[in-house]
Residue frames relative to the residue before (quaternion, step in Angstrom):
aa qw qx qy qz dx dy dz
X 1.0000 0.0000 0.0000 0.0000 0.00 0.00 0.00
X 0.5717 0.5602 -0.4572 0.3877 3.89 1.12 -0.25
X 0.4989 0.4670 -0.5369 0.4947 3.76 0.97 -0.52
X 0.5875 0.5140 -0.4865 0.3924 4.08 -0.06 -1.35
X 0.8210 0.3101 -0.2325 0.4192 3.44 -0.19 -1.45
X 0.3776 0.7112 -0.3818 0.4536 3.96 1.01 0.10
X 0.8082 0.5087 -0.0102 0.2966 2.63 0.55 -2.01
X 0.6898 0.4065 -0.2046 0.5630 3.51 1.56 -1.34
X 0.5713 0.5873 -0.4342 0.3743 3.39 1.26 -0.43
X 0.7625 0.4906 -0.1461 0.3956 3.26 0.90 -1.27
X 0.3184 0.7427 -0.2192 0.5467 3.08 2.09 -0.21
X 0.8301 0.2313 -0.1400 0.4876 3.39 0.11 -1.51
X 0.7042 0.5886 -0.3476 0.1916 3.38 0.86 -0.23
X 0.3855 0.7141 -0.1338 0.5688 2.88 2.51 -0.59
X 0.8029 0.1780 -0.2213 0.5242 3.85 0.58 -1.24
X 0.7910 0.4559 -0.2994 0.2771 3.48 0.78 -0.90
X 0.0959 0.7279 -0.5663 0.3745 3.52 0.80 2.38
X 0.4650 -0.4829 0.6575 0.3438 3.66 -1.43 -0.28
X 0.0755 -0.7957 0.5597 -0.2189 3.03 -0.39 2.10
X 0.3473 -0.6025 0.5996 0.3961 3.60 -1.47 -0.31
X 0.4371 0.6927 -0.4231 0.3875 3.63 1.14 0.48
X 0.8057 0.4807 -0.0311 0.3446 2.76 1.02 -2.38
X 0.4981 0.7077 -0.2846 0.4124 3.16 2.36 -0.99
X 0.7092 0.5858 -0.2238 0.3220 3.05 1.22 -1.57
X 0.6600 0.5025 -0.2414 0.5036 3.16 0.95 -1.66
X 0.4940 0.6267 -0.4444 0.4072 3.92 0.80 -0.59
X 0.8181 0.2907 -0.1232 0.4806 3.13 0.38 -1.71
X 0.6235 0.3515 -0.5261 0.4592 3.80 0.30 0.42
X 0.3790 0.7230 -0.3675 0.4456 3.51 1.07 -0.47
X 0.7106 0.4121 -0.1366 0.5537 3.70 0.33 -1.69
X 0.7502 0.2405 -0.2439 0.5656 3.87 0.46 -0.96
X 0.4075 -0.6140 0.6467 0.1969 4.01 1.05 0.94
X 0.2134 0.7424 -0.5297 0.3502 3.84 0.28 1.33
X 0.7193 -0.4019 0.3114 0.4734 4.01 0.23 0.30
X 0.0132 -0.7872 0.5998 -0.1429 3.39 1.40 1.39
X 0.7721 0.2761 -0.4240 0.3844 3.95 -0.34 -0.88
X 0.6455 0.4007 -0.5357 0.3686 3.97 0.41 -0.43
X 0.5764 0.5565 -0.4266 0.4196 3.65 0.87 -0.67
X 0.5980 0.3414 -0.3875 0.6130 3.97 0.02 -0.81
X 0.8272 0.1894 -0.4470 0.2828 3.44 -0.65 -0.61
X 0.3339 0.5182 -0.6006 0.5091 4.14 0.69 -0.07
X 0.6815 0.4715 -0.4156 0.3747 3.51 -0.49 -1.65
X 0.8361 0.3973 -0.1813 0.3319 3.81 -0.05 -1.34
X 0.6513 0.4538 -0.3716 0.4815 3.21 1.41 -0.81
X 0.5456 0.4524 -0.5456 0.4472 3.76 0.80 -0.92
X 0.7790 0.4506 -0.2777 0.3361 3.65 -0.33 -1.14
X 0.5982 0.4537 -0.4191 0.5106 3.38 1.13 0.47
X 0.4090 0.6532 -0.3517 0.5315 3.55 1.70 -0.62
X 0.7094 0.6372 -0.0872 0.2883 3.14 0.69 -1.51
X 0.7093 0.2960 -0.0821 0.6344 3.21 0.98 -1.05
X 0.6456 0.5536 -0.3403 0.4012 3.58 0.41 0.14
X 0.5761 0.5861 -0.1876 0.5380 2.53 1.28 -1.42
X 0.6105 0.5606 -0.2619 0.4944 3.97 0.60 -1.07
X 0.7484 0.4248 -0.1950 0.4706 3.54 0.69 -1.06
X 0.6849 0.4931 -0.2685 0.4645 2.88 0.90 -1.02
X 0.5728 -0.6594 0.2394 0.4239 3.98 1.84 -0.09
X 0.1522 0.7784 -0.5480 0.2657 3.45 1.39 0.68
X 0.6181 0.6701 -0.2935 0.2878 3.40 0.84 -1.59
X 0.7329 0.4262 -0.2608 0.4617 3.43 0.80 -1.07
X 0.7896 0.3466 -0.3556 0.3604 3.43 0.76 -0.44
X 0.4067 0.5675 -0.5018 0.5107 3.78 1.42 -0.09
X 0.8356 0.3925 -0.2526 0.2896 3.62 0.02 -0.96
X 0.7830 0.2426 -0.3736 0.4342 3.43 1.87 0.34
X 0.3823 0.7891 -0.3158 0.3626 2.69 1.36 1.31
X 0.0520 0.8897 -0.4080 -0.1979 3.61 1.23 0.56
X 0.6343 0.5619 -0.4938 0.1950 3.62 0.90 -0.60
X 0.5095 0.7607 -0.1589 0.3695 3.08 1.63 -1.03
X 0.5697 0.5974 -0.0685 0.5602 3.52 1.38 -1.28
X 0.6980 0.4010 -0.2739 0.5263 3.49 0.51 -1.73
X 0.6977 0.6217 -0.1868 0.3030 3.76 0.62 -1.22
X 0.5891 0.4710 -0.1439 0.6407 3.28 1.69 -0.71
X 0.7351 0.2874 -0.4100 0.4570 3.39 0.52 -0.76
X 0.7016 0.4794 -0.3506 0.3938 3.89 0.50 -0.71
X 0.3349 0.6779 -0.3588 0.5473 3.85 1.71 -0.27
X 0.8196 0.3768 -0.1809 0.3918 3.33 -0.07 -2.01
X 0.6712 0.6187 -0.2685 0.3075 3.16 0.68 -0.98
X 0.5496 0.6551 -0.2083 0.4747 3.25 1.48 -1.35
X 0.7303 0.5919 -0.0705 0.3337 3.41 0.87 -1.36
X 0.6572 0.4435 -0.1267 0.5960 3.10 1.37 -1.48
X 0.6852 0.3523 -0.3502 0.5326 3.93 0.92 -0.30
X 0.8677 0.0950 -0.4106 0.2634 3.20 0.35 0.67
X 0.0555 0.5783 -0.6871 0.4364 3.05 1.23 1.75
X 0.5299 0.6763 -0.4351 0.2693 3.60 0.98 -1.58
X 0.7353 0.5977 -0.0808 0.3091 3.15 0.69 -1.68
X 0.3365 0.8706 -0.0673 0.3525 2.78 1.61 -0.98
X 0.8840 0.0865 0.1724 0.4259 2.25 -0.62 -2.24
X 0.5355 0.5065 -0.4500 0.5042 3.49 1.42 -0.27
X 0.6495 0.4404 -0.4658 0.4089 4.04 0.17 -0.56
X 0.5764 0.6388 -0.2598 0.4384 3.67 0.90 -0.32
X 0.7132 0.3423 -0.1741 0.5864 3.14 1.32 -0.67
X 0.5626 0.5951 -0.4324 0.3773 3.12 1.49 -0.68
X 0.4959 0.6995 -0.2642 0.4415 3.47 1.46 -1.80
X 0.0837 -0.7126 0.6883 0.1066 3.96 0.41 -1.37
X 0.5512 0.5104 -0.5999 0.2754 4.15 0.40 -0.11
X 0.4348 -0.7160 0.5055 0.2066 2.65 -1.64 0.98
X 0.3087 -0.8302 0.4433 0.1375 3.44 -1.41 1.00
X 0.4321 -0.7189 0.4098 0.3587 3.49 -1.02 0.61
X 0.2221 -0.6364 0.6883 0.2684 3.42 -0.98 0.58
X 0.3412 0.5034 -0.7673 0.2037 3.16 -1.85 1.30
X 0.5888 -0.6493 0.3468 0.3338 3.68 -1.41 0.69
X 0.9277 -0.0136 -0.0849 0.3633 3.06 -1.59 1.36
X 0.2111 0.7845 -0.5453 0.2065 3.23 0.71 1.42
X 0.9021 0.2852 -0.0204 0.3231 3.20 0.49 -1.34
X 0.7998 0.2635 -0.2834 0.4588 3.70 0.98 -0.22
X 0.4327 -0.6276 0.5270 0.3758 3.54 -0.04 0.71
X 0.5765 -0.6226 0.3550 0.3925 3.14 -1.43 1.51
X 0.6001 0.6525 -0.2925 0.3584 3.75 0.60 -1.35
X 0.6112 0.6059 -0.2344 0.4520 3.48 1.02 -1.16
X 0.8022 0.2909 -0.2057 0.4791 3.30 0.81 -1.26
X 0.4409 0.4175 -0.5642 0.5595 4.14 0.76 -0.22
X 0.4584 0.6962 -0.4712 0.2883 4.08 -0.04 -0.54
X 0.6696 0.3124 0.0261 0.6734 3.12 0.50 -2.13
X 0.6962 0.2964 -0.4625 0.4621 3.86 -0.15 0.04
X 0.5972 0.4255 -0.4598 0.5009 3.84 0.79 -0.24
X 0.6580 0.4591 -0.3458 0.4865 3.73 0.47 -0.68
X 0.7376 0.1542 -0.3585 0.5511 4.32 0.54 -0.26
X 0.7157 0.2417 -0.5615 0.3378 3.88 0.22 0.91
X 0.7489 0.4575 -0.3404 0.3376 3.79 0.87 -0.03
X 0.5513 0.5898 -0.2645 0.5275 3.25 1.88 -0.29
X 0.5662 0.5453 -0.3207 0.5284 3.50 1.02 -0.29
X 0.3804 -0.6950 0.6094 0.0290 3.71 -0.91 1.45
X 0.6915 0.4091 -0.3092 0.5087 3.53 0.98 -0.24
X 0.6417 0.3888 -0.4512 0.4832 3.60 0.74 0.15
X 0.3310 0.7101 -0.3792 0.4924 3.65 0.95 -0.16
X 0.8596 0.1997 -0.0390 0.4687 3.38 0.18 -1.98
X 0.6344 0.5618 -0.3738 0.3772 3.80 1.29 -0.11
X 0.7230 0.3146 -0.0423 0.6136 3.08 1.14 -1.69
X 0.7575 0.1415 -0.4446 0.4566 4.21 -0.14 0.26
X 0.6835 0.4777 -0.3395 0.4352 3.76 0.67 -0.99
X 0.7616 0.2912 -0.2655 0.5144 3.69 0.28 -0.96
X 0.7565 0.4356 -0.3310 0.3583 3.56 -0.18 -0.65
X 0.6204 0.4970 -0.3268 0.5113 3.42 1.46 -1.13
X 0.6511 0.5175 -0.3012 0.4664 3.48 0.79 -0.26
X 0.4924 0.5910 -0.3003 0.5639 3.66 0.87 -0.70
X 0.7964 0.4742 -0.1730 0.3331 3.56 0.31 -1.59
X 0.6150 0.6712 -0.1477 0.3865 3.19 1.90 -1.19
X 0.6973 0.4113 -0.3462 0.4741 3.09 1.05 -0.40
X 0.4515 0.5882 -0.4745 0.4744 3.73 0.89 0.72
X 0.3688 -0.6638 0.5902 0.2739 3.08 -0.79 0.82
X 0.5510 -0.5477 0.4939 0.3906 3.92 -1.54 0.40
X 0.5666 -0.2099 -0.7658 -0.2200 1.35 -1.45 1.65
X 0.0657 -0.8687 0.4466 -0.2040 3.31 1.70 0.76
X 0.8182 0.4187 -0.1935 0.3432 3.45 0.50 -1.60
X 0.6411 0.5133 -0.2005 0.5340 3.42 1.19 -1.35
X 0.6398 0.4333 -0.4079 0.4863 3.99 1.26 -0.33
X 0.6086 0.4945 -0.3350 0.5224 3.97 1.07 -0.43
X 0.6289 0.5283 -0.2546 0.5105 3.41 0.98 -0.16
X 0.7504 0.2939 -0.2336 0.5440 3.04 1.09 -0.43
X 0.4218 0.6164 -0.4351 0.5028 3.81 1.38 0.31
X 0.7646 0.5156 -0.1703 0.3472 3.22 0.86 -1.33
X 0.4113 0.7439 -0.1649 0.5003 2.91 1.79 -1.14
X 0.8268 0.2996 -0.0257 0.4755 3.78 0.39 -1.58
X 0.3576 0.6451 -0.4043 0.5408 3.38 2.02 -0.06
X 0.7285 0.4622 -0.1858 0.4703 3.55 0.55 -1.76
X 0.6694 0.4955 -0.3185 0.4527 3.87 0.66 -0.37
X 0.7306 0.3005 -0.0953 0.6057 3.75 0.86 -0.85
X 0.4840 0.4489 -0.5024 0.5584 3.48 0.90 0.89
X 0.8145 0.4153 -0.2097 0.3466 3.24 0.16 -1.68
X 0.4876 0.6160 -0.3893 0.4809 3.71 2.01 -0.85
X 0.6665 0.6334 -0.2495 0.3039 3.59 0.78 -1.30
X 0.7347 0.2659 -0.1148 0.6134 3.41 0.70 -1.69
X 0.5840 0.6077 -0.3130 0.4377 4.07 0.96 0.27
X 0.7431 0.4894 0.0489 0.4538 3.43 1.46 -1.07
X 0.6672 0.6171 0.0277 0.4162 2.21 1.86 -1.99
X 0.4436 0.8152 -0.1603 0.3360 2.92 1.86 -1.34
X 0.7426 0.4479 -0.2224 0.4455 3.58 0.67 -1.62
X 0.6943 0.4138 -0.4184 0.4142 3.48 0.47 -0.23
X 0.4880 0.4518 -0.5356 0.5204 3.80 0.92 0.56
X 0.5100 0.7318 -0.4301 0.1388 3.55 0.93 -0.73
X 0.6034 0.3702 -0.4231 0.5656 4.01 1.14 -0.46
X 0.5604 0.4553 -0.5762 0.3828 3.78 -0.01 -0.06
X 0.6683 0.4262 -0.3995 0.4605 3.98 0.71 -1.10
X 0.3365 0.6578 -0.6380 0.2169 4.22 0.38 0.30
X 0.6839 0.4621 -0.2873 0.4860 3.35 1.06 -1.12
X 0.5832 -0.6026 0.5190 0.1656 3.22 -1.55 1.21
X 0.5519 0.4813 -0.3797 0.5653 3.99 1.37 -0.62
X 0.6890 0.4835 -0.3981 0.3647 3.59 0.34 -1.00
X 0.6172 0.5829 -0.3281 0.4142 3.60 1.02 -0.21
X 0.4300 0.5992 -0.3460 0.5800 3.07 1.57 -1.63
X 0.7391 0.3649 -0.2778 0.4934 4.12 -0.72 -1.60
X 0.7560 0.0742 -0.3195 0.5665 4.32 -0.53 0.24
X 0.7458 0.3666 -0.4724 0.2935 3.58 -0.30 0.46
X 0.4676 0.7736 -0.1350 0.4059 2.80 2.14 0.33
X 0.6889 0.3180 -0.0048 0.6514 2.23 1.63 -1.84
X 0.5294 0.6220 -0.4027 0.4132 3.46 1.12 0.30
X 0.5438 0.5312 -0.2881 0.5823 3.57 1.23 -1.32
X 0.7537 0.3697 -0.3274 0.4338 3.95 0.38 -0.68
X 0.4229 0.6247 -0.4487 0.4790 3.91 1.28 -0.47
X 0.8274 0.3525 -0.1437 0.4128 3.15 -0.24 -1.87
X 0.4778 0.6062 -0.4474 0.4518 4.16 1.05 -0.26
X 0.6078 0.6284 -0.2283 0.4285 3.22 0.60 -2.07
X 0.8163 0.5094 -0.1188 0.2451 3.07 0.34 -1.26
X 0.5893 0.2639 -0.2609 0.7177 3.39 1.89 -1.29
X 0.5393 0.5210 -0.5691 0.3374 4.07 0.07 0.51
X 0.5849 0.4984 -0.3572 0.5310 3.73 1.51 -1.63
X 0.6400 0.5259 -0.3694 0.4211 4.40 0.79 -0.96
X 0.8097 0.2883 -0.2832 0.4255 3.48 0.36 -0.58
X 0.5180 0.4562 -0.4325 0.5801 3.91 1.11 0.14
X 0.4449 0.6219 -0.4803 0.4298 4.08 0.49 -0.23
């Protein structure tokens, strides 16, 4: 059980950053938008993920530059114009109602959540290259039990900041409070294709 608890530790320390995932899932979260398919995409890719790493994905993503270059100049594309996005939204300031599953068609959002967890070159190198490596040096079944720590790391995050979400939901009544995270969201996801294309 020390690999497991290894595993979720080292788990949470990897996802639980200021992402363009975590932004996302935040903000459908708050507008209570198809929170359980969204956490559970999130957890299942990242269980794809980490297996996949163990299972030696890691070594070939990481000697793969064309692959790498493609993703990062992909992701990068993507995340600026969430940028765009989310800044005209803030630019707009209208204020939104929060009730379940009004506005993004369900299909729409997995879309944009497939585009910030497969378009992103850093989940690649966190969750199959680093972690799959980390895990590797356990012998079976060591590895496949850190994998599964990490695994259940990625489920009880994304449940948290997914779930968690609604209880910010009377602060988002105000039309400014939107204006201030769609703000700071449009800068996340920038940051992010500026940190992807300097990599």
């Amino acid at each position: 059980m020390v690999n497991f608890w290894s595993g979720l530790a080292t788990g949470l320390a990897l996802i639980v950053a200021i992402g363009s995932q975590n932004a996302f899932v935040l903000r459908q979260g708050i507008l209570r938008e198809h929170v359980l398919a969204l956490v559970l995409f999130c957890a299942l890719s990242d269980a794809l993920l980490i297996a996949a790493g163990i299972a030696g994905a890691g070594v070939l993503i990481r000697d793969n530059p064309a692959l790498m270059m493609l993703t990062r100049y992909g992701g990068a594309l993507f995340l600026a114009s969430y940028a765009a996005m989310a800044a005209r939204r803030a630019w707009a300031g209208s204020q939104m109602q929060i009730r379940p599953a009004t506005g993004t068609p369900l299909a729409a959002a997995l879309a944009a959540c497939f585009g910030f967890t497969f378009l992103n070159p850093h989940v690649y190198l966190d969750t199959v290259v680093l972690l799959g490596a980390i895990a590797n040096q356990q012998p079976d079944p060591g590895r496949w039990l850190f994998g599964a720590g990490a695994c259940t790391g990625s489920l009880l995050w994304f449940s948290a900041l997914g779930f968690g979400a609604r209880f910010l939901a009377p602060l988002f009544q105000a039309s400014q409070a939107w204006r201030v995270l769609d703000s700071l969201i449009a800068l996340t996801m920038l940051t992010m294709a500026v940190a992807l294309l300097r990599t």
